[in-house]
N, CA, C and O atoms as a Tinker XYZ file with bonds, in Angstrom:
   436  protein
     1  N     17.039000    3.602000   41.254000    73     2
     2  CA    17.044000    2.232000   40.765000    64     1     3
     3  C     16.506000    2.197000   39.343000    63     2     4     5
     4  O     15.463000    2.750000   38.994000    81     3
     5  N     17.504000    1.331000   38.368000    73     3     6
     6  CA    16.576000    1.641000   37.071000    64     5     7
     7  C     15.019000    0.418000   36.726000    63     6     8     9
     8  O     15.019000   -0.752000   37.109000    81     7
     9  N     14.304000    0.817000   36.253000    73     7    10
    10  CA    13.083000    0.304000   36.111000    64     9    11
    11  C     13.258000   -0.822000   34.803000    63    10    12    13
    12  O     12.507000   -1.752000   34.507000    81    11
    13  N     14.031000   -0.551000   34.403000    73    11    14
    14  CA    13.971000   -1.374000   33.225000    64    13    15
    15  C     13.975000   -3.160000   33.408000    63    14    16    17
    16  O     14.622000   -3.606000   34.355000    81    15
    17  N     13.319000   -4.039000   32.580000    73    15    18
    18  CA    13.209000   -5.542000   32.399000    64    17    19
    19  C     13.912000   -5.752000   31.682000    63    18    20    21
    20  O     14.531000   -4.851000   31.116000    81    19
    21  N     14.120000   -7.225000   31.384000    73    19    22
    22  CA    15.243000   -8.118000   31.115000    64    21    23
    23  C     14.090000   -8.688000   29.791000    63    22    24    25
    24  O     14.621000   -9.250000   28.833000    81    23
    25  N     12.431000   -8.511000   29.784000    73    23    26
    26  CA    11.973000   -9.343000   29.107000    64    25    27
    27  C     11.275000   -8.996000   27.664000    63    26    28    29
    28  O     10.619000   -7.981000   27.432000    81    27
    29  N     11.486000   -9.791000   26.976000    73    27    30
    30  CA    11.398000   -9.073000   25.368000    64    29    31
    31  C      9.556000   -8.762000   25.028000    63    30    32    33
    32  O      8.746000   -9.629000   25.357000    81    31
    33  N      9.291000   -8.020000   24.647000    73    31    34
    34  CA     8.053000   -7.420000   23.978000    64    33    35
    35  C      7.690000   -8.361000   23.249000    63    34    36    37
    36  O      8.329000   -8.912000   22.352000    81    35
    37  N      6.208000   -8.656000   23.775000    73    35    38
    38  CA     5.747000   -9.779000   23.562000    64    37    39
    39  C      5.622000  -10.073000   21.918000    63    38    40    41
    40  O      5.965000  -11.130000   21.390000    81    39
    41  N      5.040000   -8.877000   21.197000    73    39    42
    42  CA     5.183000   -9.099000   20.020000    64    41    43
    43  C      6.233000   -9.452000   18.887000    63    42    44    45
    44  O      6.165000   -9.417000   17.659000    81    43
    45  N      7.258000   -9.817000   19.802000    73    43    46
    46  CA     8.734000  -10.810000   19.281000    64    45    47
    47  C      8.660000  -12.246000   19.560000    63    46    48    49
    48  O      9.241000  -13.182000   19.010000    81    47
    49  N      7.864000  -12.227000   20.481000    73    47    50
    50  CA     8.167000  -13.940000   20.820000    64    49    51
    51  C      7.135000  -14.958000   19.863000    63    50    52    53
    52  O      6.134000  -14.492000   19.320000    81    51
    53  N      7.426000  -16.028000   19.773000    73    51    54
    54  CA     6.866000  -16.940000   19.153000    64    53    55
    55  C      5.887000  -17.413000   20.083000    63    54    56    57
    56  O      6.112000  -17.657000   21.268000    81    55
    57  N      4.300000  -17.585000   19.230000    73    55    58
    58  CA     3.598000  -18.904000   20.012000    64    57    59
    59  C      3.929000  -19.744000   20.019000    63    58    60    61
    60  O      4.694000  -19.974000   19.083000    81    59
    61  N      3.699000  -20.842000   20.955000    73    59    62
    62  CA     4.129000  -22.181000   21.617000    64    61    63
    63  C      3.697000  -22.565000   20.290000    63    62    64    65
    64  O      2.988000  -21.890000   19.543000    81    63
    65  N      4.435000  -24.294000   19.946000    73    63    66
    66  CA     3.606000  -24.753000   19.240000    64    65    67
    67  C      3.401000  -26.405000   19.766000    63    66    68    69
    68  O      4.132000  -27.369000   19.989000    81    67
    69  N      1.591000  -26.007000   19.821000    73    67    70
    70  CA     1.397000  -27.227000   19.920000    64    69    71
    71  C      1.860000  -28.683000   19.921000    63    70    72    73
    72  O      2.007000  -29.080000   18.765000    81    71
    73  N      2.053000  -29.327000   20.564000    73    71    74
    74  CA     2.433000  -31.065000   20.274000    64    73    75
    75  C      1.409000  -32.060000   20.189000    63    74    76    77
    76  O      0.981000  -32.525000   21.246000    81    75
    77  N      0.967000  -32.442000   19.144000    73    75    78
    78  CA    -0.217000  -33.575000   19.072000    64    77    79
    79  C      0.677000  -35.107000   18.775000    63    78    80    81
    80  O      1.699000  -35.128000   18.089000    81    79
    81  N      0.204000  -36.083000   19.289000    73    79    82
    82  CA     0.539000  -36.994000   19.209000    64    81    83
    83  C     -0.615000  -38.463000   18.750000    63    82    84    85
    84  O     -1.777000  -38.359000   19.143000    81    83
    85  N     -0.311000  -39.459000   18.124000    73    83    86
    86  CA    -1.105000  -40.081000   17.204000    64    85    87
    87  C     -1.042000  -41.911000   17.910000    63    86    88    89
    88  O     -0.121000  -42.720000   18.016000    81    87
    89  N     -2.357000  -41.949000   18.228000    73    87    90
    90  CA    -2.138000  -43.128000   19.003000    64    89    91
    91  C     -3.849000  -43.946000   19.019000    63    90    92    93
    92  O     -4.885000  -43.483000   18.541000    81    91
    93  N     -3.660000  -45.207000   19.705000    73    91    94
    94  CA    -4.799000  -46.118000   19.014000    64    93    95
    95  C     -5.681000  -46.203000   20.458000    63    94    96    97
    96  O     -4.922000  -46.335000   21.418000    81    95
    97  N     -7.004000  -46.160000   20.798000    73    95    98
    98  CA    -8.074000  -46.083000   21.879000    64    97    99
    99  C     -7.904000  -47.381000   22.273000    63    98   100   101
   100  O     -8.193000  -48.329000   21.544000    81    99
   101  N     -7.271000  -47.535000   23.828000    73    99   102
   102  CA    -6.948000  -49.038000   23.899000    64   101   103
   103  C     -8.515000  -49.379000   25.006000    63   102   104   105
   104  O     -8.874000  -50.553000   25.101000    81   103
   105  N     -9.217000  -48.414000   25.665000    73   103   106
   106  CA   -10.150000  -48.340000   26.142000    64   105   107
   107  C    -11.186000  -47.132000   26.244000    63   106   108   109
   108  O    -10.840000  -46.005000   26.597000    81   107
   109  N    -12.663000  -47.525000   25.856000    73   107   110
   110  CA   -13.569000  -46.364000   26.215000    64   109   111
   111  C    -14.655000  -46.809000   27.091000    63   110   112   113
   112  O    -15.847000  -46.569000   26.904000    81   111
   113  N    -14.205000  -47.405000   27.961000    73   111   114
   114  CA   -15.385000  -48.012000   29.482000    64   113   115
   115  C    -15.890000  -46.726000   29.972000    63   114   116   117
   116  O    -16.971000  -46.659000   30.557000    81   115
   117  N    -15.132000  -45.677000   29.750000    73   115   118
   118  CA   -15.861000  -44.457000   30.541000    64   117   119
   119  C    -16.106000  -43.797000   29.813000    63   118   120   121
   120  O    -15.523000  -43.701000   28.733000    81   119
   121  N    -17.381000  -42.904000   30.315000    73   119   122
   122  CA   -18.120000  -41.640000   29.897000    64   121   123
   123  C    -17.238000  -40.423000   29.872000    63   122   124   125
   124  O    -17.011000  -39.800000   30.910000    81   123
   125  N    -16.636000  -39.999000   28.482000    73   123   126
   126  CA   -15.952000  -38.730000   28.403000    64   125   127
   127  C    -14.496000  -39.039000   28.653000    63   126   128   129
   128  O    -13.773000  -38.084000   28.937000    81   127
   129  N    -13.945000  -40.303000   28.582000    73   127   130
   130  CA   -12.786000  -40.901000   29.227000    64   129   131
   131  C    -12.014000  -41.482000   27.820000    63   130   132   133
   132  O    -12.707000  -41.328000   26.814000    81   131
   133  N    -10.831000  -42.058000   27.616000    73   131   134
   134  CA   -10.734000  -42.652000   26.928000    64   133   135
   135  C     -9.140000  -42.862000   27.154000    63   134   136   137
   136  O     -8.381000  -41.934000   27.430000    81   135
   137  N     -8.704000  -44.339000   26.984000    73   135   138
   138  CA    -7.060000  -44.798000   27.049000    64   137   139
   139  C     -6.640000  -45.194000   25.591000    63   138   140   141
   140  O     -6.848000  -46.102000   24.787000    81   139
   141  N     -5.743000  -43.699000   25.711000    73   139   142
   142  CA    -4.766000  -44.176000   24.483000    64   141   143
   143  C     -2.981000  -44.414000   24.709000    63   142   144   145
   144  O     -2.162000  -43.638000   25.201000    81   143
   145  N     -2.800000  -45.738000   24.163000    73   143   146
   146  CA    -1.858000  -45.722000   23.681000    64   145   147
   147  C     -0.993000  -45.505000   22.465000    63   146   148   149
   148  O     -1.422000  -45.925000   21.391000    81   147
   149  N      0.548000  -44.704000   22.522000    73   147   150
   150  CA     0.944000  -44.250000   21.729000    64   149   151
   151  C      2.267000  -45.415000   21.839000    63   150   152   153
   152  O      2.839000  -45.870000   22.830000    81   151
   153  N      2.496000  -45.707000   20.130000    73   151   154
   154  CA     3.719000  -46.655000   20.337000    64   153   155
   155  C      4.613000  -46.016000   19.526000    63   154   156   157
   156  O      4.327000  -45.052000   18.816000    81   155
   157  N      5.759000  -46.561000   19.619000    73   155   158
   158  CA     7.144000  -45.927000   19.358000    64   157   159
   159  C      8.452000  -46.555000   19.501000    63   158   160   161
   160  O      8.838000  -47.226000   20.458000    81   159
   161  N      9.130000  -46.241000   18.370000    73   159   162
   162  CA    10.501000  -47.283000   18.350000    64   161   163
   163  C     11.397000  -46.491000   19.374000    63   162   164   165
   164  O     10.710000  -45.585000   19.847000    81   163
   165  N     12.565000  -46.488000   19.852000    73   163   166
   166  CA    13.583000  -45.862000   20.300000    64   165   167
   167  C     14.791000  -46.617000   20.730000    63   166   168   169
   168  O     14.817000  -47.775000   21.146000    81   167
   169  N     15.667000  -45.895000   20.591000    73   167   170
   170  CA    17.135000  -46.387000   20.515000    64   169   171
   171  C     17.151000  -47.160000   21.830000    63   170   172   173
   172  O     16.465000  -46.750000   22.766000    81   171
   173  N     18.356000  -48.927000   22.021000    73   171   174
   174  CA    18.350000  -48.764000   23.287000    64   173   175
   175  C     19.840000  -47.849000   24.171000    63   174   176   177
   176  O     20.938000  -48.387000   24.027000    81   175
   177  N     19.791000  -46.825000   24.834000    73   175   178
   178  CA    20.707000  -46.447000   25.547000    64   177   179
   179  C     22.717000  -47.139000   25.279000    63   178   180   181
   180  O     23.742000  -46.652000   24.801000    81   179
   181  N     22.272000  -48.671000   26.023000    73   179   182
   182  CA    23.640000  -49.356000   26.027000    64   181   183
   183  C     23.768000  -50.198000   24.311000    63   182   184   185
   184  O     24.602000  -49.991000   23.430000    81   183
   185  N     22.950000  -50.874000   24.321000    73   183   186
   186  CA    23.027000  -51.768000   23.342000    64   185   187
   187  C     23.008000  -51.134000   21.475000    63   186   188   189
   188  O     23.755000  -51.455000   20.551000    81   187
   189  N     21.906000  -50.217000   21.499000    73   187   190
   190  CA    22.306000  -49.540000   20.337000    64   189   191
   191  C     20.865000  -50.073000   19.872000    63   190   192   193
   192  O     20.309000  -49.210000   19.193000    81   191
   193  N     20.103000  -51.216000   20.028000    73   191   194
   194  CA    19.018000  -51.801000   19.468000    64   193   195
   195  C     17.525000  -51.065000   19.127000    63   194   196   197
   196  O     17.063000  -50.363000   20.026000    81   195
   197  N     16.873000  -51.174000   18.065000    73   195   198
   198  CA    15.708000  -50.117000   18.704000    64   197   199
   199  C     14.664000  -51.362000   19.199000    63   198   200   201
   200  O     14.404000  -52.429000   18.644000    81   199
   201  N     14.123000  -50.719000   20.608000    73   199   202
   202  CA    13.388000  -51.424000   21.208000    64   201   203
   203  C     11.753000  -50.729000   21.064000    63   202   204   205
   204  O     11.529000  -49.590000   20.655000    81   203
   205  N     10.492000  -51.937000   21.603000    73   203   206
   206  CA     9.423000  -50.978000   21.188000    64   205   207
   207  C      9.020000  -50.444000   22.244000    63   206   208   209
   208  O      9.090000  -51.121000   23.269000    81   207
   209  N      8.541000  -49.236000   22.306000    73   207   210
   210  CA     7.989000  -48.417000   23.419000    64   209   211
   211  C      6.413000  -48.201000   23.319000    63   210   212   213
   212  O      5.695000  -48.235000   22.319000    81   211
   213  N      5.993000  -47.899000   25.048000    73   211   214
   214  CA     4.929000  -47.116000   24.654000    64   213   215
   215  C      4.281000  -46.151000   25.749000    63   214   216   217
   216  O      4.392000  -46.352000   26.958000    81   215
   217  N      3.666000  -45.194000   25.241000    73   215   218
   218  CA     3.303000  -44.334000   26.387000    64   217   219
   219  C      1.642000  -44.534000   26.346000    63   218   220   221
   220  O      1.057000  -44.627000   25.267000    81   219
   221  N      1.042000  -44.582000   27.444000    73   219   222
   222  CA     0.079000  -44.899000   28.115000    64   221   223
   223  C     -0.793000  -42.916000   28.569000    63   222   224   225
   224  O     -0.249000  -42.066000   29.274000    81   223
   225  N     -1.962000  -42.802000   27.972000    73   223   226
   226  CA    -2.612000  -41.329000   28.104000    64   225   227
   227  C     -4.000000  -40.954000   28.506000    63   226   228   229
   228  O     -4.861000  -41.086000   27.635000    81   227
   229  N     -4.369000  -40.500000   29.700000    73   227   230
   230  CA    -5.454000  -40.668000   29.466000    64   229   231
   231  C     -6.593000  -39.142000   29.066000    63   230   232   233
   232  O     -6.641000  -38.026000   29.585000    81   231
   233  N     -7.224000  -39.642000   28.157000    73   231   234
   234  CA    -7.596000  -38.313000   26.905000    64   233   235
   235  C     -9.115000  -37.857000   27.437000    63   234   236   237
   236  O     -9.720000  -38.780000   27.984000    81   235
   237  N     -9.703000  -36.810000   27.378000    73   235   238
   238  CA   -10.819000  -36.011000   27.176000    64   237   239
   239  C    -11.717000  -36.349000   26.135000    63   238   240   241
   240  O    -11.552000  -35.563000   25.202000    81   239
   241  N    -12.614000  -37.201000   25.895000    73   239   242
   242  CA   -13.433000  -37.022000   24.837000    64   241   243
   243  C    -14.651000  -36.521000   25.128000    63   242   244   245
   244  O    -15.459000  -37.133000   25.827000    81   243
   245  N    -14.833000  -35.562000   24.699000    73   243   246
   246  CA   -16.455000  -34.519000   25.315000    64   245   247
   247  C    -17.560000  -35.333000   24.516000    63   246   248   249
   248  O    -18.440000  -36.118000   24.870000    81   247
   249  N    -17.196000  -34.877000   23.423000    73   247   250
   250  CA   -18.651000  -35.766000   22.967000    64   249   251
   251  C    -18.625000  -37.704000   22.178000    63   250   252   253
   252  O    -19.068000  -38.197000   21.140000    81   251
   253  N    -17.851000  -38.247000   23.386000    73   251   254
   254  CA   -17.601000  -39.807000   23.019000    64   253   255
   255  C    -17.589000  -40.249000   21.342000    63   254   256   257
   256  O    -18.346000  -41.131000   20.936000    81   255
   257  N    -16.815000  -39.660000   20.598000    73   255   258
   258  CA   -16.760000  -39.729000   19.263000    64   257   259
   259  C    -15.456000  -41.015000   19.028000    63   258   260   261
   260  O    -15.005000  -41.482000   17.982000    81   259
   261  N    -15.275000  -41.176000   19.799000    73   259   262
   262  CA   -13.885000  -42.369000   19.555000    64   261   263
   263  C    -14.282000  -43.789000   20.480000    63   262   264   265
   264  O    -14.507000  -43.944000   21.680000    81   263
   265  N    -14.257000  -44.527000   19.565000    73   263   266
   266  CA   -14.356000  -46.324000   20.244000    64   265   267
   267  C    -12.957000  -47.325000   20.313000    63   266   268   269
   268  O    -11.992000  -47.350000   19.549000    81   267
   269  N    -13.172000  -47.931000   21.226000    73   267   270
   270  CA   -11.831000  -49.158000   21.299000    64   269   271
   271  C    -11.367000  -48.802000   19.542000    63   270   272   273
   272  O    -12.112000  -48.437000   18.633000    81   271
   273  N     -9.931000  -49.059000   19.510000    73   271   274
   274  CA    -9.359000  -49.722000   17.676000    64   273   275
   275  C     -9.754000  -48.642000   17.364000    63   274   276   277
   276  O    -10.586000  -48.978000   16.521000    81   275
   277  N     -9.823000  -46.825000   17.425000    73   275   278
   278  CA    -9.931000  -46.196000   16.428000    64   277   279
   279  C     -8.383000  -45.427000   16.639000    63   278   280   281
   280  O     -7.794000  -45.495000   17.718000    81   279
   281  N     -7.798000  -44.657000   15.391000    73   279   282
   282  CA    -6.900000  -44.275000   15.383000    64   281   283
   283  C     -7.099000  -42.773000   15.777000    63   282   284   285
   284  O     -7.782000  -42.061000   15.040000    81   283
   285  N     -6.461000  -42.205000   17.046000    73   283   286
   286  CA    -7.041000  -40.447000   17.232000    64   285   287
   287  C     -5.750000  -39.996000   17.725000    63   286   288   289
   288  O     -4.828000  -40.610000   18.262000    81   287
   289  N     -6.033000  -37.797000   17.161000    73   287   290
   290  CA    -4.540000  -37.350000   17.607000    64   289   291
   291  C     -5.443000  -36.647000   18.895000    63   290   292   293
   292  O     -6.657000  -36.556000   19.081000    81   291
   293  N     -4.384000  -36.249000   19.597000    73   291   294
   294  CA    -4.731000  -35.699000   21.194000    64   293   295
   295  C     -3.817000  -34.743000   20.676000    63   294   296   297
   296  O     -3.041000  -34.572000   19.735000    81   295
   297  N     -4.430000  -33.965000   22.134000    73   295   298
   298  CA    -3.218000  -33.033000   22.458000    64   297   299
   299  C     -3.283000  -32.807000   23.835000    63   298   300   301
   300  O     -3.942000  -33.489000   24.620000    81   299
   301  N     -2.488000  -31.694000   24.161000    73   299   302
   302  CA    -2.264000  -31.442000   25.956000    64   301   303
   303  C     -3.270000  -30.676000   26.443000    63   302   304   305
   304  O     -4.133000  -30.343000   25.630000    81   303
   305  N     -3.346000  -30.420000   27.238000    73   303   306
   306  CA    -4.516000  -29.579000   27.950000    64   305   307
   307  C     -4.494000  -29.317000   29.128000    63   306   308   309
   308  O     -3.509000  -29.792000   29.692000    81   307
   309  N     -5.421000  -28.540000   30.000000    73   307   310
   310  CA    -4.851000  -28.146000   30.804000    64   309   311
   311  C     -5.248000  -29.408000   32.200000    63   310   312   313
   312  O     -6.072000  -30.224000   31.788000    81   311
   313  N     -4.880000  -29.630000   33.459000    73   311   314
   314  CA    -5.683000  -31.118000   34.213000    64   313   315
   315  C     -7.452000  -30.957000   34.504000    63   314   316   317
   316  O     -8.135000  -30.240000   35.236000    81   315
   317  N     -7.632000  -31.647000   33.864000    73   315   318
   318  CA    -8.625000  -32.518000   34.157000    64   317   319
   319  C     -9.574000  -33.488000   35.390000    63   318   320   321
   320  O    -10.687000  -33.567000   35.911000    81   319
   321  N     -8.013000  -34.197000   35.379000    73   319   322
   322  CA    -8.173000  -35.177000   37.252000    64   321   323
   323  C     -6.939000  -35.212000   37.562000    63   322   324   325
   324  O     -6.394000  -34.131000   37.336000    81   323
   325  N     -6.422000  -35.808000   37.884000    73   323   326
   326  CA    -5.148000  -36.471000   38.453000    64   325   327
   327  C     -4.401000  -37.224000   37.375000    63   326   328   329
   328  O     -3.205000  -37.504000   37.459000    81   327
   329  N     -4.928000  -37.432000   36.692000    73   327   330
   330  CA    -4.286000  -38.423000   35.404000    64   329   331
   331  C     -4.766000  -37.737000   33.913000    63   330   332   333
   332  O     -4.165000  -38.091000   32.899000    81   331
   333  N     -5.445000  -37.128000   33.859000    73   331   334
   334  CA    -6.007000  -36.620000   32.535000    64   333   335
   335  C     -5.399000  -35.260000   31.909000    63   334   336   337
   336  O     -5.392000  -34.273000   32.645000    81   335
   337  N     -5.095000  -35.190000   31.127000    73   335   338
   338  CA    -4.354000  -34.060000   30.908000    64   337   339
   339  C     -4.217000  -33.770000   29.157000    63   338   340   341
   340  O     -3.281000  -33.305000   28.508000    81   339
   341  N     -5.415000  -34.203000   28.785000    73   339   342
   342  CA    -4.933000  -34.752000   27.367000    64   341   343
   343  C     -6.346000  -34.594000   26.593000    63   342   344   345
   344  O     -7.385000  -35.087000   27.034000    81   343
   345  N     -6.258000  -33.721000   25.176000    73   343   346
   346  CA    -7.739000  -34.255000   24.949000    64   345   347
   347  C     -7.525000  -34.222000   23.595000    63   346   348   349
   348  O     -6.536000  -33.825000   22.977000    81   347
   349  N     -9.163000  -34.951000   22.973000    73   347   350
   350  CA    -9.028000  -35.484000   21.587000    64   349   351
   351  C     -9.234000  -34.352000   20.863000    63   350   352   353
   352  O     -9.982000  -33.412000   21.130000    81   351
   353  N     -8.346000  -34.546000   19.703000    73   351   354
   354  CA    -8.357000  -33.432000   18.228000    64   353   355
   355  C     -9.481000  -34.137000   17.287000    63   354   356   357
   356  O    -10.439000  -33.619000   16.712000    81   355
   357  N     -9.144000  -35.183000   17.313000    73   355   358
   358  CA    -9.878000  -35.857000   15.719000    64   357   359
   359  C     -9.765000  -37.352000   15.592000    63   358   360   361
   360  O     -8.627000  -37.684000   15.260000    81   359
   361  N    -10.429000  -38.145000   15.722000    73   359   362
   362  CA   -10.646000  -39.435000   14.919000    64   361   363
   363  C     -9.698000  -39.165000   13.724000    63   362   364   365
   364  O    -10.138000  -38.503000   12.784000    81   363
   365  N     -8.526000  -39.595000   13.697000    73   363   366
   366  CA    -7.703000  -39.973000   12.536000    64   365   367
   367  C     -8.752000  -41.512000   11.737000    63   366   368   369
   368  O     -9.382000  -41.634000   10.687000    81   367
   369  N     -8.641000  -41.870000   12.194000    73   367   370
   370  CA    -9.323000  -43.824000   11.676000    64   369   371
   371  C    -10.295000  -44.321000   12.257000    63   370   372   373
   372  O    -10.234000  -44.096000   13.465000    81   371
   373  N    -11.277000  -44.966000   11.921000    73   371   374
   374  CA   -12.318000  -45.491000   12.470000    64   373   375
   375  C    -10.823000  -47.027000   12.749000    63   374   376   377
   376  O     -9.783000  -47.023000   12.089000    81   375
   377  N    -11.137000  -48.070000   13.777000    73   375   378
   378  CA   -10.887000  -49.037000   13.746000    64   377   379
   379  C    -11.828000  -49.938000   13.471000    63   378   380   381
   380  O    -13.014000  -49.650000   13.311000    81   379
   381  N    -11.349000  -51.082000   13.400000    73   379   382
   382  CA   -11.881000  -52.301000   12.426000    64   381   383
   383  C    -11.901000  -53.262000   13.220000    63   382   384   385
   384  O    -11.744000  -54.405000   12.792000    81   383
   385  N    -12.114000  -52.987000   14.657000    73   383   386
   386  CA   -12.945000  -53.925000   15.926000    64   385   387
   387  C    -13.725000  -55.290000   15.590000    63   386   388   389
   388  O    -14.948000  -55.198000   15.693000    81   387
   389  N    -13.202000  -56.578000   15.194000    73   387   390
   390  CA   -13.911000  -57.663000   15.395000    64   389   391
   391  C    -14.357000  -57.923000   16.793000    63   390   392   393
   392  O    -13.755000  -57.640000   17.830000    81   391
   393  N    -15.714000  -58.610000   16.623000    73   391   394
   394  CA   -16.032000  -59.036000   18.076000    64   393   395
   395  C    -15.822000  -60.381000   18.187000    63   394   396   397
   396  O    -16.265000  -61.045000   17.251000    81   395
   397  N    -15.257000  -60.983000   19.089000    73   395   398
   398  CA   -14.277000  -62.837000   18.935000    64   397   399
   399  C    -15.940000  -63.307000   19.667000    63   398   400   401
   400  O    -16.530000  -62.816000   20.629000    81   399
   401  N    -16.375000  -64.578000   18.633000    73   399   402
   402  CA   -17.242000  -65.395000   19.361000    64   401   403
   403  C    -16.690000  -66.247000   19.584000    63   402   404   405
   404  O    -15.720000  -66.486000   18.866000    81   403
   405  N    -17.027000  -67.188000   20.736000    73   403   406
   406  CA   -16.380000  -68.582000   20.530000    64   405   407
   407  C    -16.540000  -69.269000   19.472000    63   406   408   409
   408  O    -17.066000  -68.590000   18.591000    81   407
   409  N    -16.290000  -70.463000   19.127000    73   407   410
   410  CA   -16.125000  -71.240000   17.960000    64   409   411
   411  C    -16.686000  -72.410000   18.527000    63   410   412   413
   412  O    -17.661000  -72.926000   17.983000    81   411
   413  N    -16.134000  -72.945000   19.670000    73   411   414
   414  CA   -16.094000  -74.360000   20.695000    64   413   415
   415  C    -17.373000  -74.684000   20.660000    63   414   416   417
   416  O    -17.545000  -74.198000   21.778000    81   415
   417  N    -18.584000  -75.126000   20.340000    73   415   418
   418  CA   -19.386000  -75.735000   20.256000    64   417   419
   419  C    -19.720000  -76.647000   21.744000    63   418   420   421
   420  O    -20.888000  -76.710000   22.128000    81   419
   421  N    -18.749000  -77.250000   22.435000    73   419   422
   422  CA   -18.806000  -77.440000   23.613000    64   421   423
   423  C    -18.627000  -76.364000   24.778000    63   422   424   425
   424  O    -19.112000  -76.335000   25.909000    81   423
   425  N    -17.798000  -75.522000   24.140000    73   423   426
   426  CA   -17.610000  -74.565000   25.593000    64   425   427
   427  C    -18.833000  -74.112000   26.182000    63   426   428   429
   428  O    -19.870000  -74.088000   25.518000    81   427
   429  N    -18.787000  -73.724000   27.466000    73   427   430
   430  CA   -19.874000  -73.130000   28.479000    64   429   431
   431  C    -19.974000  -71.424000   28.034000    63   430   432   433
   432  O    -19.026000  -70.754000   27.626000    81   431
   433  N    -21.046000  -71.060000   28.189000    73   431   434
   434  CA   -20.812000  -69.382000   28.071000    64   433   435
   435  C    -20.779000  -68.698000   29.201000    63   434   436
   436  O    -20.612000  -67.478000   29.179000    81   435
């Protein structure tokens, strides 16, 4: 039987390359947690229109360096939990988080 493989020597193949993706902290309620959404135009299928999209991620932040409204890239990783699969590269942007007081002078708090 001949011994020989079908598979090329590793020192031909290319490393993977990374995919980071660039998206805004829509929540950081949790410790080491963080929800980002990523938005995005795309064609529609039938109509031809571009409609807006968005994908929903939930990211790794080890040392809680990202707040609600900041702009950060992720990348993939290996799981985490059940949903986590994703962790932070870098604070691209601090966001610019107003906090809304009421105004209403009558309203109840």
């Amino acid at each position: 039987m001949p011994t020989a493989t079908n598979k090329a020597p590793a020192s031909t193949t290319e490393p993977r390359k990374i995919v980071t993706m660039v998206g805004t902290v829509e929540s950081d309620k949790r410790s080491k947690s963080r929800t980002v959404v990523v938005r995005y135009k795309a064609m529609h299928p039938k109509y031809g229109k571009f409609v807006s999209r968005k994908t929903v991620l939930q990211v790794h932040d080890e040392a809680n360096d990202s707040k609600t409204g900041d702009t950060v890239e992720v990348k993939p990783c290996r799981p985490m939990s059940r949903t986590k699969h994703w962790t932070l590269v870098r604070v691209v942007q601090k966001g610019d988080l107003v906090d809304l007081v009421r105004t209403d002078p009558n309203a109840k708090a």
